[in-house]
C-alpha positions as a printed NumPy array, in Angstrom:
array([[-25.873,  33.084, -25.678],
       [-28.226,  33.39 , -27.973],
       [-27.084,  34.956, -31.347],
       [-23.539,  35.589, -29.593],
       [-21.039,  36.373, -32.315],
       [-17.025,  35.729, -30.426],
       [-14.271,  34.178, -31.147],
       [-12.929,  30.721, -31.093],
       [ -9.366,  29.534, -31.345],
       [ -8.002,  32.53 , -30.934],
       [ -8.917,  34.46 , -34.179],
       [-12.137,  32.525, -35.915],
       [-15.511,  34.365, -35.471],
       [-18.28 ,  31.787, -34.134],
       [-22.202,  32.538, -34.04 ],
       [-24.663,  30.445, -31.594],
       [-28.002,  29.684, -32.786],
       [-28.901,  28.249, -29.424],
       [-32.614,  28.443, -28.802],
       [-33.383,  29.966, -32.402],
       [-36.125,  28.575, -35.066],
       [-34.928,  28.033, -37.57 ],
       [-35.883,  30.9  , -39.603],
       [-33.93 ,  33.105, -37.399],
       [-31.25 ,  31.151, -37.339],
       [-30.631,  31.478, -41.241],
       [-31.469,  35.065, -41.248],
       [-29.039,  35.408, -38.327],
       [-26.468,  33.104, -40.517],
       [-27.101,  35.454, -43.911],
       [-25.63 ,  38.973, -41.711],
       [-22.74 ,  36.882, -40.333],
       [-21.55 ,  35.86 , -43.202],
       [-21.601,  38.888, -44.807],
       [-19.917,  40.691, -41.662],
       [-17.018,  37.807, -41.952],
       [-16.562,  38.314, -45.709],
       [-16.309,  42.082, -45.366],
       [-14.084,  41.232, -42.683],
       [-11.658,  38.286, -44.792],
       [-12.365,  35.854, -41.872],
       [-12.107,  32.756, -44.661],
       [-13.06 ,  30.046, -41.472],
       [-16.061,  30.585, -38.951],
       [-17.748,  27.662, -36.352],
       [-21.571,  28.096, -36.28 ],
       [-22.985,  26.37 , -33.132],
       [-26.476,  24.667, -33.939],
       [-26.27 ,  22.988, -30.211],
       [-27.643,  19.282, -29.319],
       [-31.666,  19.155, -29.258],
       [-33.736,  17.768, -31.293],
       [-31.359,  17.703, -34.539],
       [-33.727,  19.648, -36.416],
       [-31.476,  22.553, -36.267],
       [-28.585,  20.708, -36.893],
       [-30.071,  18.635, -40.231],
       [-32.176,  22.324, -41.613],
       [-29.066,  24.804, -41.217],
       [-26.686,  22.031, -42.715],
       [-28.692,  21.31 , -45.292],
       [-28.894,  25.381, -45.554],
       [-24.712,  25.829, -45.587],
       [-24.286,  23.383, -48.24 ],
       [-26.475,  24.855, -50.593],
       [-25.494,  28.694, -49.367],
       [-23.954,  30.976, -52.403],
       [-21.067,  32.334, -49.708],
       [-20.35 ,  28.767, -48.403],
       [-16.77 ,  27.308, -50.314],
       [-17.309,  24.126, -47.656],
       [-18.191,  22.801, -44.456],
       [-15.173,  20.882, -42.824],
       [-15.836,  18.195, -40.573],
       [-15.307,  18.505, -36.8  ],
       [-12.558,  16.852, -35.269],
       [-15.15 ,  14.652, -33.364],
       [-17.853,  13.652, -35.286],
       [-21.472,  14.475, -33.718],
       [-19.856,  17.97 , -31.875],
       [-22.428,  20.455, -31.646],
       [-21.383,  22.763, -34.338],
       [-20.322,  23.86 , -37.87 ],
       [-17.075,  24.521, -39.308],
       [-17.874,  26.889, -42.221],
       [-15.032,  28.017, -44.794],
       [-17.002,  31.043, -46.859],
       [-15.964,  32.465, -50.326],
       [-13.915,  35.09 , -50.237]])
């Protein structure tokens, strides 16, 4: 769902950007990562989806340059729909 914040893996907080622009989609990434950081998650999977890849190229490009991102880790699959993010605690 749409800006649904869960967990995945048993204790990692995920948010899904599905059917966001992507203007919402980094204001909806800026308030989850500050809710993870005030909550020490250190590891979080944000889930851009397939489309068009614009979401996928605009928030990665937006992680990598983000002042609370330490790194994005690759996926075990390469091309999965989604983000692994480790933030600065």
């Amino acid at each position: 769902m749409r800006g649904e914040k869960r967990e995945f893996g048993g204790k990692n907080p995920e948010l899904d950007l599905h059917g966001m622009s992507v203007d919402q989609a980094k204001s909806e990434i800026d308030s989850f990562l500050i809710e993870q950081i005030n909550a020490g998650n250190g590891l979080v999977k944000i889930i851009h989806g397939w489309g068009t890849g614009k979401l996928q190229k605009q928030i990665g490009e937006y992680l990598r340059t983000h002042e609370d991102v330490k790194q994005l880790h690759p996926t075990a699959n390469p091309g999965q729909p989604y983000f692994l993010v480790e933030i600065k605690l």
